[in-house]
C-alpha positions in Angstrom: -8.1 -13.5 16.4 -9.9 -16.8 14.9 -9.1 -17.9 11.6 -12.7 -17.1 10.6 -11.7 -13.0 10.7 -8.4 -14.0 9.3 -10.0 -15.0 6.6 -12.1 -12.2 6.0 -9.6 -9.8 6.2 -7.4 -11.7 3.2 -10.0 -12.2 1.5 -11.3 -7.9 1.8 -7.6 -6.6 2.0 -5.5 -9.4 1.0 -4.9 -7.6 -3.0 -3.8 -4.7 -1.5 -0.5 -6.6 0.3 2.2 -8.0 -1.8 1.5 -12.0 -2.5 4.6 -13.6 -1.1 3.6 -11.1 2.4 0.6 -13.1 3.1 1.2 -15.7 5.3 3.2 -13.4 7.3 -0.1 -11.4 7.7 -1.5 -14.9 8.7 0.8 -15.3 11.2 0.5 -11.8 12.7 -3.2 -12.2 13.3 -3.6 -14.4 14.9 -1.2 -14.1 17.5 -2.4 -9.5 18.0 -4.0 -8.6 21.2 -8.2 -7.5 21.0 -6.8 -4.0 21.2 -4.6 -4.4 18.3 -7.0 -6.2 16.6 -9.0 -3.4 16.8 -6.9 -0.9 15.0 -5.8 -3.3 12.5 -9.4 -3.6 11.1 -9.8 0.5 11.5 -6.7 0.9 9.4 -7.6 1.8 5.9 -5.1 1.0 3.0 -4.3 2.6 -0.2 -5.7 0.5 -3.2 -3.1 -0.1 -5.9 -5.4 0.4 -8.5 -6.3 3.5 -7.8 -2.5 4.4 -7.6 -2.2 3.0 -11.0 -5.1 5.2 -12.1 -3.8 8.2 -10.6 -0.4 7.4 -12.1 -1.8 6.9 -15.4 -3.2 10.7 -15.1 -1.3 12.7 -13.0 1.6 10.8 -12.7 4.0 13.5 -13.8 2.6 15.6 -10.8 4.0 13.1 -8.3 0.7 12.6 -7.0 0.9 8.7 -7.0 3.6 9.4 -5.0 1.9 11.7 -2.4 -0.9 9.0 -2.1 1.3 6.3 -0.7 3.2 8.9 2.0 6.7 9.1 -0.4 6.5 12.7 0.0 10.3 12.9 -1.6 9.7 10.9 -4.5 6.5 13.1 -5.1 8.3 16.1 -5.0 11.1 15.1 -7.1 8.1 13.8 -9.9 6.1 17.5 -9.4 9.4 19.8 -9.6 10.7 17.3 -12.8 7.7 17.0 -14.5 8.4 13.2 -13.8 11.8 13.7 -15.4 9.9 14.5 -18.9 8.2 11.3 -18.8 10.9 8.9 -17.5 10.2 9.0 -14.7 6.2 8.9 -14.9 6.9 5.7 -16.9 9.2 3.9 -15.2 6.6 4.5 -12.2 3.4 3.1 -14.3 5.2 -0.5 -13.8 6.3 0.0 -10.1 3.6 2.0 -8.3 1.7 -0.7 -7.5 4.1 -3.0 -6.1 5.3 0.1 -3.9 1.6 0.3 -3.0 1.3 -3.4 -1.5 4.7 -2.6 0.2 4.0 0.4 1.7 0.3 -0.9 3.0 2.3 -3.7 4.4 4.9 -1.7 5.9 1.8 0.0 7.5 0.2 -3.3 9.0 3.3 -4.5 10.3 3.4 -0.8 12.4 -0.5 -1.3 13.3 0.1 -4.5 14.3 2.9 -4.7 16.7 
């Protein structure tokens, strides 16, 4: 890929990777086949803030947790009511780190 579409795609989808992730990202790209270049830019990523929004409201559902594919974690939060709160709070300061993780975990599939 040419560093003009590398930097396009940091610049569209860079916030929704963790920070210290990026030049990894770099890296990747420009070494992936046309084929895999393809499905990289066809691969759509959760946005953190709307898992922050969704935590906000129905965090105690586990629904934040459904969004980004931790179908355990989300189950856990719906059958404890998000431990009375705890839980659902604790989660307000670290879904959206898990959000940029879990999108990169996602590219680093896509683009293998």
């Amino acid at each position: 890929m040419d560093a003009e579409k590398i930097n396009l795609f940091i610049a569209t989808k860079g916030s929704n990777f963790p920070t210290e992730s990026i030049p990894m990202i770099k890296e990747r790209l420009a070494n992936i086949s046309p084929e895999s270049e393809m499905a990289i830019m066809a691969t759509e990523y959760t946005s953190p803030v709307l898992s922050i929004i969704l935590s906000v409201v129905l965090g105690e559902l586990g629904i934040d947790r459904f969004l980004i594919g931790d179908i355990g974690l989300g189950i856990g939060k719906l059958l404890t009511g998000g431990a009375c709160g705890i839980w659902w709070l604790i989660d307000l300061f670290l879904i959206m780190d898990a959000t940029k993780r879990k999108n990169f975990e996602k590219f680093m599939m896509v683009a293998c």
